[in-house]
Each structure stands twice: as C-alpha cells, then as structure tokens.
C-alpha positions as CSV (number, residue, x, y, z in Angstrom):
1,X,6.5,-29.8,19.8
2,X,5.4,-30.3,16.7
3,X,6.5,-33.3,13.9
4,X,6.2,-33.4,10.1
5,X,2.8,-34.5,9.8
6,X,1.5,-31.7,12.2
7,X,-1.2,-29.5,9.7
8,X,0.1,-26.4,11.2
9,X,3.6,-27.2,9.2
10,X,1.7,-28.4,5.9
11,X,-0.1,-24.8,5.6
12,X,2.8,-22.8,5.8
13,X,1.8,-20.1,2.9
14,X,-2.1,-20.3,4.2
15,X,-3.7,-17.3,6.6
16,X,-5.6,-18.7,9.9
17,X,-8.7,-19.8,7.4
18,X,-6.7,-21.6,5.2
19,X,-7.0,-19.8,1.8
20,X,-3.3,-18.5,0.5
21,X,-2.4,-15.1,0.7
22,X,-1.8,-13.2,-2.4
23,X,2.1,-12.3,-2.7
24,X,1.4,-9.6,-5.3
25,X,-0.9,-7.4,-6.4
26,X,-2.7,-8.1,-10.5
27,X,-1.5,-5.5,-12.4
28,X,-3.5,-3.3,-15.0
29,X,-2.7,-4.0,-18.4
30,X,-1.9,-1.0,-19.2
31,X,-1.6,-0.2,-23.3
32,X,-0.3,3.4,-24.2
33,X,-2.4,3.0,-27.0
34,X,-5.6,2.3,-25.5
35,X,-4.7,4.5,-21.9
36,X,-3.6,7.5,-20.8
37,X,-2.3,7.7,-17.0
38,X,-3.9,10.3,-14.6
39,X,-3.9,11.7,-11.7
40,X,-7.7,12.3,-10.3
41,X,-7.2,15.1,-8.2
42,X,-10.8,16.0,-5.9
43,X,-11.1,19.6,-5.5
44,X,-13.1,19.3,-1.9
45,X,-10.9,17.0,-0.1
46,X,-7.4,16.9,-2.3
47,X,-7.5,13.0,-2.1
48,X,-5.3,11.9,-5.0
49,X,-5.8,8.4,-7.2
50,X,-3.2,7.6,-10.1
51,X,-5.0,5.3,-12.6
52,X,-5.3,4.9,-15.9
53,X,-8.1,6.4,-18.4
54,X,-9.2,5.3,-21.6
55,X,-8.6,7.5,-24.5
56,X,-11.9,6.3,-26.3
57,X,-14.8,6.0,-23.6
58,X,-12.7,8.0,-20.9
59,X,-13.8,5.6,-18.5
60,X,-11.2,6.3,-15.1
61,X,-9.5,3.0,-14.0
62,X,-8.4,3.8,-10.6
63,X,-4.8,1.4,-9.6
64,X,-3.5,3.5,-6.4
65,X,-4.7,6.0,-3.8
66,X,-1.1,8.8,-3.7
67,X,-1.0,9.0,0.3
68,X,2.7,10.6,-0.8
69,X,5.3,11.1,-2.7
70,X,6.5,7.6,-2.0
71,X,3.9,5.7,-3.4
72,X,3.3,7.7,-6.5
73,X,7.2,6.9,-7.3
74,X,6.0,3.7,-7.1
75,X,3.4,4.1,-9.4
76,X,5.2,5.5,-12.2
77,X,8.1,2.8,-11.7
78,X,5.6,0.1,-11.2
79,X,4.6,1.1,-15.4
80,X,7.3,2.7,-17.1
81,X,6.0,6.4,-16.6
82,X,8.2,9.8,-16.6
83,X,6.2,12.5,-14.1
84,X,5.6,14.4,-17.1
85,X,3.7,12.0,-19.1
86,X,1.1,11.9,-16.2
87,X,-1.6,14.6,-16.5
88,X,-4.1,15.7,-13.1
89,X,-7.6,15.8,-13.9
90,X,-10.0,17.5,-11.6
C-alpha cells in the first residue's frame, strides 16, 4: 500500500521517465494576413496535409495529416475556417 510520501503519488502528471506529458498540442499562429490555409493534396499516393502557407514566400506549414473527414472538421474548427476558404494544392 502506498502512503503520502510514496514518489509514485508525487509524480502523478509525469510518464514512467519522469518528464510531463504535454496536455495539448502548440498551435500555429495562424494570421489571415500573413497565411492562407491549404490542403496539400499528393497526386501519387492521395495522402492529404491541411496546413497553412504563406502568401509571401509560399513556404507550406504543414499542422495535420486528414486521415478523414473527422479530423479535417477538426482542423477547420480548431482555426475559425469555412470549407470553402480552404483551397487543395497539388
């Protein structure tokens, strides 16, 4: 049985190594002005990523692999989007 000074009781938010675990993901600043959300579509295999290119440099920052629907929902809730305001680049 264990008592209140047991270390397995202090360490209650801590994996088997001791570091914390995260409780949620760092999310992408995303600016409207500076970003413009995609969907980079692979002709080959059809893998999917949502992310997040800049208008400037066009430089791809990639947030979310689409595995379905689901998760792309997510996505555009997670920011604020409408389906239509997301374009698919290839």
């Amino acid at each position: 049985m264990l008592n209140a000074t047991s270390p397995s009781t202090e360490k209650r938010g801590a994996d088997m190594f001791g570091r914390k675990k995260k409780t949620e993901e760092p999310r992408f600043p995303y600016d409207p002005a500076v970003h413009e959300p995609v969907i980079r579509s692979s002709i080959c295999t059809g893998e999917k990523v949502a992310g997040f290119r800049d208008r400037n440099g066009g430089t791809l920052h990639e947030i979310v692999m689409i595995r379905d629907y689901s998760v792309y929902q997510k996505f555009l809730q997670t920011y604020g989007l409408k389906e239509e305001d997301v374009k698919t680049i290839y």
